[in-house]
N, C-alpha and C positions, 0 to 999 in steps of 0.2 A: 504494500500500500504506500501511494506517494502523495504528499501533500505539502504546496506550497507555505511556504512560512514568511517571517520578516525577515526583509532580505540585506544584513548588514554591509557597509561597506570591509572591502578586502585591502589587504595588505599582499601584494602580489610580489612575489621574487622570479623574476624568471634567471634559467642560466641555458644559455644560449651558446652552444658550440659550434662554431663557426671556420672553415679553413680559408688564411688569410683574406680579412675580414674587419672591417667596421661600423657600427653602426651611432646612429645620429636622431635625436627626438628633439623635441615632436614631428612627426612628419606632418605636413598640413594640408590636408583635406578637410573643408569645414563639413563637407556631410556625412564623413563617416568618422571621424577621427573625433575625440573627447580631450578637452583640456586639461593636465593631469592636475590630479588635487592634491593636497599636501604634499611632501617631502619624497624627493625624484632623488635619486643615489644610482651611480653607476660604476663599474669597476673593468678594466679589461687587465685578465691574466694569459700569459705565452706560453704557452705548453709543446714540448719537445716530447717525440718517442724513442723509443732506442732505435729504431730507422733514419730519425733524423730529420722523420716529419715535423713541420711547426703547425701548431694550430692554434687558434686564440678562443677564450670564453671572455665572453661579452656577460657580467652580471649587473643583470637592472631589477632597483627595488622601487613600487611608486603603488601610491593607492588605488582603487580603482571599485567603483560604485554599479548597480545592478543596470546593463543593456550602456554602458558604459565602453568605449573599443579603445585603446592603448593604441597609437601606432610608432613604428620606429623602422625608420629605413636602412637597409643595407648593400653598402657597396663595396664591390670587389674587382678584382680585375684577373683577367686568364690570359696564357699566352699559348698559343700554338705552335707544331714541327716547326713553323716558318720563322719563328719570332714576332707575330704581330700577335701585339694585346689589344683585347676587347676590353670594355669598362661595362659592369654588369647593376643593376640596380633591382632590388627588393623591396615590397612593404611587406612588413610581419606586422598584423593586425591581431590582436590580445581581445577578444567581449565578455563581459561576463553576461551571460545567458542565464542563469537562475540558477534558486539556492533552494533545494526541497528535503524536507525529511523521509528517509523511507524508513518504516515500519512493519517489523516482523513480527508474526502472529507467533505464540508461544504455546499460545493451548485454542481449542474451538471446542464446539458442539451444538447442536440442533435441539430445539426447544419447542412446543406448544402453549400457547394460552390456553389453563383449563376452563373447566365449566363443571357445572353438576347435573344429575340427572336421577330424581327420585321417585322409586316404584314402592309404592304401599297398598296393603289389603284389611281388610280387619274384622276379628271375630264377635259376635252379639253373645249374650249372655244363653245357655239352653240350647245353643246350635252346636255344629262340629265345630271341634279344634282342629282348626288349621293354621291359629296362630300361637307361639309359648315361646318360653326364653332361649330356645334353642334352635329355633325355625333359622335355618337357613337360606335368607333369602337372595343372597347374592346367589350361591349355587341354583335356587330354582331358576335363577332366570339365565342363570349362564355366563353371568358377571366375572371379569379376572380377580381373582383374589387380591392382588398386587394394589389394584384401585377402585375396590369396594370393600364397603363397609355394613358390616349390620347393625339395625336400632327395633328395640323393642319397646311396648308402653301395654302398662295393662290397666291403666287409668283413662281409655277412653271414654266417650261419652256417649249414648244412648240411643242419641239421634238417630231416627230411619231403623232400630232393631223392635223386634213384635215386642220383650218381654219389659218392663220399663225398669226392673230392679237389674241390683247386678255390676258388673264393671264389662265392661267390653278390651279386647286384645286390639292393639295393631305391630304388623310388622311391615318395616318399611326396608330399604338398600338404597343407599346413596352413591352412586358411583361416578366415578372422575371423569368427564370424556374431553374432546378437543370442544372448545368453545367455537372454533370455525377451523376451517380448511388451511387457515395459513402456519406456514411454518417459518421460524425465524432462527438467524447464527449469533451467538454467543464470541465474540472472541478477546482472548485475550492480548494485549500488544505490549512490545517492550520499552523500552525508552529507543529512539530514534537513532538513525543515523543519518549525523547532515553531510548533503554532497551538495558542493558546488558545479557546476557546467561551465567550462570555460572552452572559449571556440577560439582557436589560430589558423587565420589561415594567411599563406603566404601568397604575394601577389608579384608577378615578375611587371617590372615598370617601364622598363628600356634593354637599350640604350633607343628603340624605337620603336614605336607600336606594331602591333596591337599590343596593350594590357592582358593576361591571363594569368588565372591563378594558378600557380605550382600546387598549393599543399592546402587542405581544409580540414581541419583534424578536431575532434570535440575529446576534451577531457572530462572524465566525473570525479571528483576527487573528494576524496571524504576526511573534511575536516577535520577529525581526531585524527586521523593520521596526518594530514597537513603537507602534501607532496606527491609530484606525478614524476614519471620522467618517459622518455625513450631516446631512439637515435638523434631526435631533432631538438628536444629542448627539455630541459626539468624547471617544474614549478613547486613552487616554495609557497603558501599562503596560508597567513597568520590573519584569525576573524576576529570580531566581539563578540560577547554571547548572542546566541541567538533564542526566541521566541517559541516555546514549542509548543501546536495549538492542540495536541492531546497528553498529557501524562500516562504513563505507562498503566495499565489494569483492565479493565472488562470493558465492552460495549456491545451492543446487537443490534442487529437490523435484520428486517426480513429477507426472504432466503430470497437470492438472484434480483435483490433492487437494487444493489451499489451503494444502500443509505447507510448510514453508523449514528446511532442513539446514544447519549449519556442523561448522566444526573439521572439517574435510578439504579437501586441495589442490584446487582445481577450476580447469580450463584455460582460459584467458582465449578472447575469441570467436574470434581467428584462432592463436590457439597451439594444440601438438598434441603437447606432451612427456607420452611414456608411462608416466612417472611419476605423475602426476597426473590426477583422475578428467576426462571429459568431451572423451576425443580420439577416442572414437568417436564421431563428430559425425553428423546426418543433416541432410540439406539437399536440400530440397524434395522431402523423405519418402522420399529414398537415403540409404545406411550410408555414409560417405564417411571414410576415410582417408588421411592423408598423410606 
């Protein structure tokens, strides 16, 4: 389950390896490019292999706010068998796309709204006994033991029997059934895990048109850990807290509607206090109580 949250400003570190290479900010395109906000920091370190290769890492640290794009341009230069160099130009565009909590389900289960359903009969004084403290009446009717009950009274009243003295029987069974046809999930959720989506994509600029993008790559990066990387670039990003619009515990919503319900008691997967919604439980598609 995923659900957008408040979406703080980031603290973004890119580190950008690059073979002989520089790059330069802000690059200025006012319609896709963002002003950067607070405190911009750049570092270029020289990195040698034991082949003798050089390479440089380009580290840039600058804030960066939600649909917010970072741009920085890079230019290099290649030389070919002949000796003629070319001069090469890049925008590397940085967006932050969105910040969502995803939410793992820890425990579930499927529940009914009960209801009642009472069958009684009753004996007159002078007639047959068909009703006494041990009438069975959930068995006459065929009722589940599990969710029925019996009640006896030998204090009835008179009314509609021939004999007017006397006390009259009644036996009644109350039993549990679905209140309606709908069925609903329980589930329980853990505390969150927030990812961010940040989208790079690289734009080749020159040295003459046309413009085309080289590279479009979306990262999801989850916060607690705080860091992506691959062949082309590692990211670094330090957040504020963020907002989470569920705490971890119970909620339910009807089966196959996508909705989720709080602020009401709901019964943990093996608990069954009738207090609390979700102890009419069904389990493998039986009404089951306990």
């Amino acid at each position: 389950m995923v659900l957008q949250s408040f979406l703080p400003t980031l603290l973004l570190t890119l580190f950008l390896t690059l073979l002989q290479t520089h790059l330069t900010t802000p690059f200025n395109l006012p319609t896709l490019c963002s002003q950067p906000t607070g405190s911009l920091t750049g570092d270029l370190e020289l990195e040698e292999n034991r082949e003798g290769e050089r390479s440089t890492k380009t580290v840039i640290s600058s804030n960066i706010a939600l649909d917010e794009t970072l741009c920085y341009r890079r230019t290099y230069a290649t030389t070919n068998i002949l000796g003629f160099t070319r001069n090469h130009t890049e925008l590397y565009t940085i967006t932050y796309d969105s910040l969502k909590h995803v939410y793992n389900f820890k425990n579930t289960y499927e529940f009914a709204i009960p209801g009642t359903e009472i069958t009684c009969w009753c004996d007159c004084p002078g007639g047959s006994n068909h009703c006494d403290s041990h009438t069975d009446s959930c068995g006459k009717y065929d009722k589940s033991e599990d969710t029925c009950v019996n009640w006896y009274d030998d204090g009835q009243t008179l009314e509609g029997c021939f004999m007017p003295t006397g006390s009259g029987q009644s036996c009644c069974n109350l039993d549990i059934v679905r209140f309606s046809t709908d069925s609903y999930r329980a589930v329980e959720i853990a505390s969150p895990i927030t990812v961010a989506q940040i989208r790079l994509n690289v734009i080749d600029t020159g040295p003459v048109p046309p413009v085309h993008r080289v590279k479009d790559r979306v990262y999801n990066i989850d916060l607690d850990a705080g860091s992506t990387s691959d062949e082309l670039v590692t990211m670094n990003i330090v957040s504020s807290s963020t907002s989470s619009l569920l705490p971890a515990g119970w909620y339910f919503g009807r089966m196959n509607s996508g909705e989720l319900k709080t602020n009401v008691e709901i019964n943990g997967l093996n608990e069954w206090n009738l207090n609390k919604l979700g102890w009419y439980k069904i389990q493998n598609g039986v009404e089951t109580v306990r």
